[in-house]
Backbone bond lengths (Angstrom), bond angles and torsions (degrees), N, CA, C in turn:
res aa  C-N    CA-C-N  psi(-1)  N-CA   C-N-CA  omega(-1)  CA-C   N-CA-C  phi
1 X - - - 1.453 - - 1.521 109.19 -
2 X 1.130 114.53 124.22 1.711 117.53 150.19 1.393 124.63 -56.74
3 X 1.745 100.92 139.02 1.810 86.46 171.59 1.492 95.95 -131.75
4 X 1.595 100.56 157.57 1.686 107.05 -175.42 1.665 115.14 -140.28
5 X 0.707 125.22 155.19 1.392 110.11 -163.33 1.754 100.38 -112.51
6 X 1.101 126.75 136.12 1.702 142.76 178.02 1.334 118.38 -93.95
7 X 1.110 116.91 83.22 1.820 111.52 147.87 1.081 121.30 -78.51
8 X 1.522 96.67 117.72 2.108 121.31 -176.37 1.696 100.29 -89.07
9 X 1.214 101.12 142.25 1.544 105.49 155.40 1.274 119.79 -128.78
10 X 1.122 133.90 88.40 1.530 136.99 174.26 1.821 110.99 -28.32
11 X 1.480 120.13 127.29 1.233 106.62 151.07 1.687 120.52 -87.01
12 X 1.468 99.53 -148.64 1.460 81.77 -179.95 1.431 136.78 -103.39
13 X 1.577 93.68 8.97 1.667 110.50 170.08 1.841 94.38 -90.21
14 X 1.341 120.81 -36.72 1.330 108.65 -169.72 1.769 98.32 -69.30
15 X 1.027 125.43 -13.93 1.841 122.51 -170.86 1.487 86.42 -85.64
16 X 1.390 121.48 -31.39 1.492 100.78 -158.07 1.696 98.11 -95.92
17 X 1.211 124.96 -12.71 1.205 134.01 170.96 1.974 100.00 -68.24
18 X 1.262 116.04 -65.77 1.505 123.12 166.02 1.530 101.29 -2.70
19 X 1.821 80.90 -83.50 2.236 96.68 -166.13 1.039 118.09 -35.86
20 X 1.699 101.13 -46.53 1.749 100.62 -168.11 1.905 125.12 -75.93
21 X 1.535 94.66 -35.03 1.681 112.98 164.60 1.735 127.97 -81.76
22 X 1.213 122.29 -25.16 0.929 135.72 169.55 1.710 127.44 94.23
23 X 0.647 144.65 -155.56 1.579 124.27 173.55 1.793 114.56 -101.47
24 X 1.147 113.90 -30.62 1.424 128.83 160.64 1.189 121.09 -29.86
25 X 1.590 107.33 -72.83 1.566 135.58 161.73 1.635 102.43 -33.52
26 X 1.083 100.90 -44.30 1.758 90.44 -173.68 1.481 120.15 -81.64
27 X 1.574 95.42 -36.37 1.505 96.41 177.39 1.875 122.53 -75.92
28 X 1.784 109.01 -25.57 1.602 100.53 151.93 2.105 108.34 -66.15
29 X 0.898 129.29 -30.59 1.333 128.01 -166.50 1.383 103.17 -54.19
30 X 1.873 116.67 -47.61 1.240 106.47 -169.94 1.984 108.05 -99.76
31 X 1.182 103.59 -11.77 1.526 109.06 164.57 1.851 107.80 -64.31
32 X 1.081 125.98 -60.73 1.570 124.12 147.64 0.975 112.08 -12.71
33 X 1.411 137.72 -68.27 1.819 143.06 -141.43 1.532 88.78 -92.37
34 X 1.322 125.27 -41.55 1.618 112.18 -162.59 1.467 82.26 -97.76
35 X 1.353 155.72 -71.22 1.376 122.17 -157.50 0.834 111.11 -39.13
36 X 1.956 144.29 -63.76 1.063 140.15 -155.17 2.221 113.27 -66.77
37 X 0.968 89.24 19.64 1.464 109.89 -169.43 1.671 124.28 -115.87
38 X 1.863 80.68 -18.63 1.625 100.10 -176.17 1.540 118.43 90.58
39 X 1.364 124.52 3.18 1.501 141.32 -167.68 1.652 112.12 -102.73
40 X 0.742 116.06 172.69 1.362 104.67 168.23 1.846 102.28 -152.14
41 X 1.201 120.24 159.64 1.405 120.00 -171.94 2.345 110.40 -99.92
42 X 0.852 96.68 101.95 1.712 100.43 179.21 1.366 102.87 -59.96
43 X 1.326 137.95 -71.95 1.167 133.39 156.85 1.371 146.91 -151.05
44 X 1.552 135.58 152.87 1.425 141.39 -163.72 1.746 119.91 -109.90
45 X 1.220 84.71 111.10 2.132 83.11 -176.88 1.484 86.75 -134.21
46 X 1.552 92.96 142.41 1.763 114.46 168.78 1.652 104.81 -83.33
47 X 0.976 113.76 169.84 1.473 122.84 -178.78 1.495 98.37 -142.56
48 X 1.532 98.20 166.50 1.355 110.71 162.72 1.792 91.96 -123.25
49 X 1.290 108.69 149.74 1.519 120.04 165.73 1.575 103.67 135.43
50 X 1.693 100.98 -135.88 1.372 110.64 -172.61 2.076 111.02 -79.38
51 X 1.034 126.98 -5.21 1.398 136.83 166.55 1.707 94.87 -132.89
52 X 1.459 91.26 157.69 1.699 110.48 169.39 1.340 114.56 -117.51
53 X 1.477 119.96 2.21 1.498 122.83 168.24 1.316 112.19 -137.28
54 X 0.988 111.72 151.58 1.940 119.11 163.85 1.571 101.23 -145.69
55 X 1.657 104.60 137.39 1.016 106.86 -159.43 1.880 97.98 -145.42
56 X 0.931 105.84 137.81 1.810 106.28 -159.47 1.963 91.87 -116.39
57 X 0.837 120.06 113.11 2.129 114.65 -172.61 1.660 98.98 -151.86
58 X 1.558 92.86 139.09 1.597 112.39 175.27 1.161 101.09 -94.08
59 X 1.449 112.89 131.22 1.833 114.53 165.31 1.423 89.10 -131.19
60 X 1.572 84.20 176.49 1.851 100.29 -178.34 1.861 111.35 -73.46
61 X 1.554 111.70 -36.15 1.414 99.86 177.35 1.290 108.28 -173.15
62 X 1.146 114.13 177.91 1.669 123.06 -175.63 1.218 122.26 -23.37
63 X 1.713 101.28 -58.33 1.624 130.46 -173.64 1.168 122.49 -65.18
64 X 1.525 123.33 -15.15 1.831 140.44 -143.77 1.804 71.28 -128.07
65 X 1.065 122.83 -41.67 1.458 112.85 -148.52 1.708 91.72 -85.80
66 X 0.927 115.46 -55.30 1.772 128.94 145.87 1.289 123.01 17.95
67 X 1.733 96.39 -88.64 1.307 135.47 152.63 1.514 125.96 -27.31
68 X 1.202 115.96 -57.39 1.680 123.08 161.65 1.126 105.43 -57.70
69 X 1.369 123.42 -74.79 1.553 117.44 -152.08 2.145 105.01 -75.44
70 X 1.297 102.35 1.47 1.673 95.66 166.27 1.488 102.35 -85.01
71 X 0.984 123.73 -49.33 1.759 135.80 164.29 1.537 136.27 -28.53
72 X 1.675 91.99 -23.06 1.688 111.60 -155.66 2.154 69.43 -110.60
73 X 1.444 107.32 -67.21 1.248 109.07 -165.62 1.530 123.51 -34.63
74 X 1.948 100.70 -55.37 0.665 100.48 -178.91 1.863 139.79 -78.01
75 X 1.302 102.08 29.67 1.526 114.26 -159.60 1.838 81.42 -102.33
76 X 0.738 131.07 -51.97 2.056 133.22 172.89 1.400 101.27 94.54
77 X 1.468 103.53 29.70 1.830 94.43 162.52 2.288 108.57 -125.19
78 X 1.447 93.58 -7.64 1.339 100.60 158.39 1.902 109.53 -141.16
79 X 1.329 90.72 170.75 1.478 107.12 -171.77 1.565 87.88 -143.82
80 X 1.275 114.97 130.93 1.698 135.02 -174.71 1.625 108.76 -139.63
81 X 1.573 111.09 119.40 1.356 121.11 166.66 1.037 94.12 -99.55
82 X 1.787 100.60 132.45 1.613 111.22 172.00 1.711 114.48 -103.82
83 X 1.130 144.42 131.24 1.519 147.05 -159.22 1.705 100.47 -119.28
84 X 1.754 145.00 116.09 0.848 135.62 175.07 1.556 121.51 -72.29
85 X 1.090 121.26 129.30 1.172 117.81 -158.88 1.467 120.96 -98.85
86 X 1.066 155.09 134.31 1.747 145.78 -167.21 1.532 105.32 -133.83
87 X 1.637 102.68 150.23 1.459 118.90 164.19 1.145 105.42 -82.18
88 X 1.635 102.13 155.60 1.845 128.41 142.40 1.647 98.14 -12.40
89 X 1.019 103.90 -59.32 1.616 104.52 -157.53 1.684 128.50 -72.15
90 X 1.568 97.01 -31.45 1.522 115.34 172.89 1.353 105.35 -97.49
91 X 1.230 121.82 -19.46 2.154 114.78 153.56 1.859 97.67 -52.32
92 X 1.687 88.04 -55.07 1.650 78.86 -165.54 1.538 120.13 -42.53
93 X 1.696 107.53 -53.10 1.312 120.90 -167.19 1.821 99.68 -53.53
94 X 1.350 116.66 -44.01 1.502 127.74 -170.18 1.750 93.18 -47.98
95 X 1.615 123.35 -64.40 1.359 114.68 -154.31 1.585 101.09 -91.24
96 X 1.527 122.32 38.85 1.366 115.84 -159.21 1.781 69.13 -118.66
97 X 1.287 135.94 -37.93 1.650 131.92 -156.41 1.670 91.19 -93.08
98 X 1.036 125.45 149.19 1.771 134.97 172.78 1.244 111.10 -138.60
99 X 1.304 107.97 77.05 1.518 137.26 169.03 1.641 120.66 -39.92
100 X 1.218 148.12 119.45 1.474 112.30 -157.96 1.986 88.86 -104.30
101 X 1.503 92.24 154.25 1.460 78.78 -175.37 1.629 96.50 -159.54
102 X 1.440 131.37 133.57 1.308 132.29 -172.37 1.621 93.08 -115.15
103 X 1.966 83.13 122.43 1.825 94.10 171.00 1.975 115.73 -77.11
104 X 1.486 85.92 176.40 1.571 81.93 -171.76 1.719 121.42 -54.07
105 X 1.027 114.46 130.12 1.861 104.81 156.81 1.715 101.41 97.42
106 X 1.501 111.87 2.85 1.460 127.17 174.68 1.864 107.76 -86.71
């Protein structure tokens, strides 16, 4: 499984949706959307600042992971950047291949 981490931003029907459901409600809402997806959610914390959610979830792949966050987007009471996330181990594998590659103006 891949995991990726979600920054939510509530608009202002999703804040007013928040008040009235509570934060619980939201966090089965999106545990719902990724089980039925095959994913499962590692974990959910609200924030205060520039996002109001962070959200850490295993799905099967890019496309599944995709799939949710067009779902979440497209509802227009949140907006979610998703960031792919990697182990120790797949950094490792990354600097284990030496790709040859000439930067610009070289």
């Amino acid at each position: 499984m891949a995991k990726y981490l979600l920054q939510a931003s509530y608009t202002a029907e999703g804040v007013k949706g928040l008040l009235k459901d509570g934060g619980t409600a939201r966090v089965n809402a999106a545990s719902q959307l990724l089980t039925a997806l095959g994913g499962t959610v590692e974990s959910f914390y609200f924030a205060l600042g520039s996002s109001d959610a962070y959200v850490v979830v295993d799905m099967p792949d890019n496309a599944t992971m995709a799939a949710a966050v067009f779902a979440v987007n497209s509802s227009g009471a949140v907006t979610a950047n998703t960031t792919v996330l990697l182990t120790a181990e797949e950094v490792d594998e990354a600097c284990a291949k030496s790709p040859a590659y000439q930067p610009p103006g070289s």
